[in-house]
N, CA, C and O of each residue as an XYZ file, in Angstrom:
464
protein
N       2.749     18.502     30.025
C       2.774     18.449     28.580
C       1.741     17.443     28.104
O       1.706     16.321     28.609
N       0.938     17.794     27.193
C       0.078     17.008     26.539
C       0.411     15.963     25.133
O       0.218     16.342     23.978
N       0.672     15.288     25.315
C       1.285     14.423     24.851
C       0.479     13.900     23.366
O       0.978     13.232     22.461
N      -0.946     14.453     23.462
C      -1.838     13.937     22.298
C      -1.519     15.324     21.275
O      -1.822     15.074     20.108
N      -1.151     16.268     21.415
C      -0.688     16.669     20.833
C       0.648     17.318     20.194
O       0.873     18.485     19.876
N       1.636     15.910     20.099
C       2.998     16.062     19.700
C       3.011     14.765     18.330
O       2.808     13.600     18.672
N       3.185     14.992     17.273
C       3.194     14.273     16.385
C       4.285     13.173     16.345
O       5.386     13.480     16.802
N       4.153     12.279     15.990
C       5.550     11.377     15.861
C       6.550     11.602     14.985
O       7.687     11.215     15.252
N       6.313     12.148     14.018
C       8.055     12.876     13.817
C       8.240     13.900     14.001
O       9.194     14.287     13.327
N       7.548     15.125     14.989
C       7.999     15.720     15.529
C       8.882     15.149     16.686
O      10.088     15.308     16.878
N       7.788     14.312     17.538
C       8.903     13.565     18.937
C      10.132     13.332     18.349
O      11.120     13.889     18.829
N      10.298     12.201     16.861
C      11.403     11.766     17.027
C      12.436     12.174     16.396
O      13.495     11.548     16.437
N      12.218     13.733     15.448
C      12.971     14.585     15.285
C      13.453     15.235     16.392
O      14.663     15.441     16.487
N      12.516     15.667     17.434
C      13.072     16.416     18.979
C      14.199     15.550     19.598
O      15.210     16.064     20.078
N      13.937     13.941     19.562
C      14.749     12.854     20.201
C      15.843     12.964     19.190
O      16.851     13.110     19.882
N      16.155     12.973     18.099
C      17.770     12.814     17.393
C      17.962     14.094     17.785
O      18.851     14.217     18.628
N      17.474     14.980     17.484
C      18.538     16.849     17.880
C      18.441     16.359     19.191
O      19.544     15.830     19.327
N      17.793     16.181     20.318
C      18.437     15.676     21.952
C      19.988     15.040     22.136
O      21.007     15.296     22.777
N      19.410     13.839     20.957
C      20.721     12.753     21.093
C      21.821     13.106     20.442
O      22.897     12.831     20.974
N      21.807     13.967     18.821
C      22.724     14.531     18.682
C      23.571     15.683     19.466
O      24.799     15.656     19.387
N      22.846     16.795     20.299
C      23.532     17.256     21.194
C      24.042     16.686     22.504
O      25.026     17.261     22.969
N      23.605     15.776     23.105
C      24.392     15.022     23.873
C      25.305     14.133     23.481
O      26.063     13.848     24.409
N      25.645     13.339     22.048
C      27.059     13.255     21.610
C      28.000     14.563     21.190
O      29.197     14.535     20.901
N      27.196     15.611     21.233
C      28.283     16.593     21.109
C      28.995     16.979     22.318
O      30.142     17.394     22.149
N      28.508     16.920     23.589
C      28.990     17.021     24.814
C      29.844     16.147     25.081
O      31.029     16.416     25.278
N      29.128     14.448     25.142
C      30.015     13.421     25.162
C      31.442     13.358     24.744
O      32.419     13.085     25.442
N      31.380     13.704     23.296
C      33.083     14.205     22.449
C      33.621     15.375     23.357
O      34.779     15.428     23.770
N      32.588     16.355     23.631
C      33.876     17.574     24.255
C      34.242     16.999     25.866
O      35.231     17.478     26.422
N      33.430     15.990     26.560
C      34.163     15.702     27.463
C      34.919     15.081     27.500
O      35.606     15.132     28.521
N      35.399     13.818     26.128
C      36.499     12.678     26.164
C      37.680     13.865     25.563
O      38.800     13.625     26.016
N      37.632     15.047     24.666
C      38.394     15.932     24.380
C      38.764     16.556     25.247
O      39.925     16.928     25.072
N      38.271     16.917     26.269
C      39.080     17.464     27.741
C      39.604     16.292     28.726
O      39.985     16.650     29.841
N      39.644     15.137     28.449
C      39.972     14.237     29.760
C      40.764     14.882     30.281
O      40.530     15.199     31.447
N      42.026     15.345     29.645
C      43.262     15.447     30.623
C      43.530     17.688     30.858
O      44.350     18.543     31.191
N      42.540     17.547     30.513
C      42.429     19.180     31.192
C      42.345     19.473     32.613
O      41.529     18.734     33.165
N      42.880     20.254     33.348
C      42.871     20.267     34.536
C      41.362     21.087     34.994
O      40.942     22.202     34.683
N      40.962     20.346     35.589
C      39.643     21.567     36.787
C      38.535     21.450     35.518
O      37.480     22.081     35.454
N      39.029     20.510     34.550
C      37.390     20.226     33.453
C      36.572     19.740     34.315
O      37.159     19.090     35.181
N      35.342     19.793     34.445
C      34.304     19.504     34.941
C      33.577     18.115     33.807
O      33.461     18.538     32.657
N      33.253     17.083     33.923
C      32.536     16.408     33.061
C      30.731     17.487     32.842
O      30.363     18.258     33.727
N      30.047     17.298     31.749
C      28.909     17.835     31.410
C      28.104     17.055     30.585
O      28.444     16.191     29.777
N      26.987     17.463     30.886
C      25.755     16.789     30.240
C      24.679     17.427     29.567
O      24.976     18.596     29.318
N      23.469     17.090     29.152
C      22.801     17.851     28.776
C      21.774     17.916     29.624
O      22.109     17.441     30.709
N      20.578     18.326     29.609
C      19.407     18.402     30.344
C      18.613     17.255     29.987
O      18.812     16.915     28.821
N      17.631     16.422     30.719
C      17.007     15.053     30.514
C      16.292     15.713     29.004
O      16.347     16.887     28.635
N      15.624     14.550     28.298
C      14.749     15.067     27.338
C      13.365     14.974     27.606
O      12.606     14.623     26.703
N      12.807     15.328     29.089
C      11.802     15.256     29.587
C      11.696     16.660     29.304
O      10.868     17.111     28.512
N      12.755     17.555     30.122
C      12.958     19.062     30.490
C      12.768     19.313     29.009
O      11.844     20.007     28.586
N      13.940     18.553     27.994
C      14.211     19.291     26.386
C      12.900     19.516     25.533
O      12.745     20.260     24.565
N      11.658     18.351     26.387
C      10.500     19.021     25.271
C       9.897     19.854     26.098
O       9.352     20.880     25.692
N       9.925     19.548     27.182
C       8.940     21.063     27.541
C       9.488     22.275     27.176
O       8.746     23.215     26.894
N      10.748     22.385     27.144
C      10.852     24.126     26.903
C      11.084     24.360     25.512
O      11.357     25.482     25.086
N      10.934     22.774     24.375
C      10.474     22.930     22.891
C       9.085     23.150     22.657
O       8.872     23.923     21.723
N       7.875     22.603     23.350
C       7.011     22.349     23.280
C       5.870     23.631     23.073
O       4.756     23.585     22.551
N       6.480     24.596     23.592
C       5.887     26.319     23.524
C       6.190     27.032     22.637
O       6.090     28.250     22.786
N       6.807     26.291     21.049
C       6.801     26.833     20.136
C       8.470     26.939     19.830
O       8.960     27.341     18.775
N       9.235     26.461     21.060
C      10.667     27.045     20.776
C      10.996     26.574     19.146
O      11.453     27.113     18.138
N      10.596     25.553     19.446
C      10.930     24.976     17.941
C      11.926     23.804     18.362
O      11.402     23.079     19.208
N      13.528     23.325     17.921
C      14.442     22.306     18.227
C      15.554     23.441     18.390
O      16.033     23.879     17.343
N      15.913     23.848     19.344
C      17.008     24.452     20.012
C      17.795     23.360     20.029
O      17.477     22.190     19.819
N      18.971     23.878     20.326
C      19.812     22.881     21.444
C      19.302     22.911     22.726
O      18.626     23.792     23.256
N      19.704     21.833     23.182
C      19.286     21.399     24.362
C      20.449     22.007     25.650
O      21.626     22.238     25.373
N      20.086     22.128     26.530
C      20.844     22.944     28.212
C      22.077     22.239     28.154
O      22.001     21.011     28.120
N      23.113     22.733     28.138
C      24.615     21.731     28.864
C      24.304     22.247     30.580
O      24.271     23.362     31.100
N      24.095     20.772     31.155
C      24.790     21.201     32.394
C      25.621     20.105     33.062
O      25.692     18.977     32.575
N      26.381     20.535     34.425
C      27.596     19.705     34.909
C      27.054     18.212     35.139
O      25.900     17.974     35.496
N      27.921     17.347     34.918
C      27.161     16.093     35.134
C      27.490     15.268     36.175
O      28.654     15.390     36.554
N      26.721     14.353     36.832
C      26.800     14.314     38.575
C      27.985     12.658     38.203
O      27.563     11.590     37.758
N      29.548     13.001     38.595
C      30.504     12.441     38.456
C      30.041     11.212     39.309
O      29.729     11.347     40.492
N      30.010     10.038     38.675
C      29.995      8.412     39.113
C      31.197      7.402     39.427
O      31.115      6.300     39.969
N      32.572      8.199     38.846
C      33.141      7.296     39.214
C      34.882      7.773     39.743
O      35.955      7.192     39.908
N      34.392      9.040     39.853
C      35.959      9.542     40.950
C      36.292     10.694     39.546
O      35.872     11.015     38.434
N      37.381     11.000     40.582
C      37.877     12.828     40.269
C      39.201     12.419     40.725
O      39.537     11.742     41.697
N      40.117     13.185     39.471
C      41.666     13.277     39.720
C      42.040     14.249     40.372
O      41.163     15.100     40.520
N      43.329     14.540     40.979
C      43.973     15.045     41.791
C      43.824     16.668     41.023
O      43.530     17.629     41.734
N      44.024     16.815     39.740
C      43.783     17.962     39.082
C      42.697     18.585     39.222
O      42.675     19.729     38.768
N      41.529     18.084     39.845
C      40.168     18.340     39.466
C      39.433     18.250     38.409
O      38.308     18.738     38.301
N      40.233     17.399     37.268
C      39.277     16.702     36.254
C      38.636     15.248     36.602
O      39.251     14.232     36.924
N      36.990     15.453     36.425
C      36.009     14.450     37.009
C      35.835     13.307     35.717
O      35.219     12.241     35.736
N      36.793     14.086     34.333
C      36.133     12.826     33.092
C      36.920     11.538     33.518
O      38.079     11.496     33.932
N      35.974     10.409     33.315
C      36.612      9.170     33.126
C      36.336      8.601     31.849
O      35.181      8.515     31.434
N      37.616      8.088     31.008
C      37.163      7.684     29.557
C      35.952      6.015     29.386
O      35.004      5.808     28.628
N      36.427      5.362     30.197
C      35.505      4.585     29.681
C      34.137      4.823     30.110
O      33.299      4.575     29.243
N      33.539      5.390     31.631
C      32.205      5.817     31.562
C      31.926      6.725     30.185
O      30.967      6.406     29.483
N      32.739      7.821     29.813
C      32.175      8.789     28.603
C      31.835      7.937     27.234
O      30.856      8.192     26.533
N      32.916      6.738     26.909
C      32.453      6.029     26.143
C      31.431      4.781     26.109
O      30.992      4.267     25.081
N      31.157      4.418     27.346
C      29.695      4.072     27.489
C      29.104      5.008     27.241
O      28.774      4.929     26.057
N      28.640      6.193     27.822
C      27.810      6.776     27.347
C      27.287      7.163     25.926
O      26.180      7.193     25.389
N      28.885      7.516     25.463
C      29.089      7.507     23.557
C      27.841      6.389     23.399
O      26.621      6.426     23.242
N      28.845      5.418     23.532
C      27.934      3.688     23.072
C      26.157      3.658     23.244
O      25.335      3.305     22.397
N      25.959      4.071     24.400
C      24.468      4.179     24.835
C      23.579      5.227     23.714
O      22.559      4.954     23.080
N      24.210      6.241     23.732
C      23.575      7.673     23.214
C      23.903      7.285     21.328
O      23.061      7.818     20.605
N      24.467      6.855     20.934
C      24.824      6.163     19.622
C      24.044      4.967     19.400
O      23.911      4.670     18.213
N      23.420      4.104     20.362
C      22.548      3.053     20.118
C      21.093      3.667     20.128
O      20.323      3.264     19.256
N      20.614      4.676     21.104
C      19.234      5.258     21.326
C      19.175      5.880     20.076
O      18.092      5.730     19.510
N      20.531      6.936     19.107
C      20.006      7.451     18.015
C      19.395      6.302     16.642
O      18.574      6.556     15.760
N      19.928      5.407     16.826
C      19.739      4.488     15.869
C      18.823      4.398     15.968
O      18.203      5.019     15.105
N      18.065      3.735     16.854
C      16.413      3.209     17.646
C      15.647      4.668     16.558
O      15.066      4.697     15.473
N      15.932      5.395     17.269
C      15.144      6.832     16.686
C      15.054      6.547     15.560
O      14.060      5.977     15.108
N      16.291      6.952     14.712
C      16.383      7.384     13.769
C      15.411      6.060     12.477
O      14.866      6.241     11.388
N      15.603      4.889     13.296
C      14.780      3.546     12.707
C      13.311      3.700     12.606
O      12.720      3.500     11.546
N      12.661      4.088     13.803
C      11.724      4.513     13.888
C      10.907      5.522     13.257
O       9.676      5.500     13.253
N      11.924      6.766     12.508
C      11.366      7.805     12.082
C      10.930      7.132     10.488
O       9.810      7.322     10.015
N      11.985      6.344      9.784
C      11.868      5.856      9.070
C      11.361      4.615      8.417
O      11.429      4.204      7.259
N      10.795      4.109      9.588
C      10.005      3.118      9.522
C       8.229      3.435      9.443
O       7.253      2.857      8.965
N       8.537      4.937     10.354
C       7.003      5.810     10.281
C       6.643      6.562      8.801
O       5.619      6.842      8.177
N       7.930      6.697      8.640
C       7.904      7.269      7.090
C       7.150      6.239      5.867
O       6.262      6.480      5.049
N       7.803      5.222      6.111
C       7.378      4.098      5.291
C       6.356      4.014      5.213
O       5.861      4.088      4.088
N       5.618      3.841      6.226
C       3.983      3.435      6.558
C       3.424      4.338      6.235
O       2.238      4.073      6.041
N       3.756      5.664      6.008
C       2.891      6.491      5.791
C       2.665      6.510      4.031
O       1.681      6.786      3.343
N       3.822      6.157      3.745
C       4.148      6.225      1.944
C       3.496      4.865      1.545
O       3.371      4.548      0.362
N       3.013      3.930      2.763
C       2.387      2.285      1.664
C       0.989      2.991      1.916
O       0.291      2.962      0.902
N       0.307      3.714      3.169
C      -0.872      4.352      3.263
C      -1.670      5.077      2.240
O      -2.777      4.906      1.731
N      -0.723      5.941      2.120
C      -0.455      6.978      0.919
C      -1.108      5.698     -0.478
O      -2.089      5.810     -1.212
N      -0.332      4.849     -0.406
C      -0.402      4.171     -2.213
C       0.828      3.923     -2.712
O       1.104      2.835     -3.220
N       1.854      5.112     -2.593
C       2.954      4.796     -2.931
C       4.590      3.767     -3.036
O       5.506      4.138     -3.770
């Protein structure tokens, strides 16, 4: 991927729809904790999420896939553990901020550029 040609609020529009669909996963996995044979899930890195935006897809959602369990599996075969999922919450809720600061901080600069 060529990177000189991806605009900065395109990137960091691609990065909040990333981060917003991976808190949507995040919630459906703390919503299944106690489901039996739930699998925890993730999304696809957002390395993968721009390349297969990058050919025009436009901002899809991004891939759910199974996510590689870190800290043990219950007897049921459910792999969620609540406090890793809510780190993750925590993590993926701090990176949107970053973004979302950024988009609007690019915004700004462009509007004192501008004159306005």
């Amino acid at each position: 991927m060529n990177l000189s040609d991806v605009s900065l609020f395109g990137l960091a529009s691609k990065r909040l729809q990333w981060l917003a669909d991976r808190q949507t996963v995040i919630s459906e996995n703390i919503a299944n904790a106690d489901t039996a044979d739930y699998r925890a899930r993730d999304v696809e890195s957002f390395e993968s999420y721009l390349s297969t935006t990058a050919d025009g897809a436009g901002f899809g959602s991004a891939e759910v896939v199974e996510a590689k369990a870190m800290w043990g599996e219950e007897l049921s075969g459910n792999n969620i553990v609540l406090e890793e999922q809510l780190m993750e919450a925590g993590t993926t809720s701090s990176q949107y901020k970053l973004a979302s600061s950024l988009y609007r901080k690019a915004h700004d600069l462009l509007l004192a550029a501008a004159g306005n």
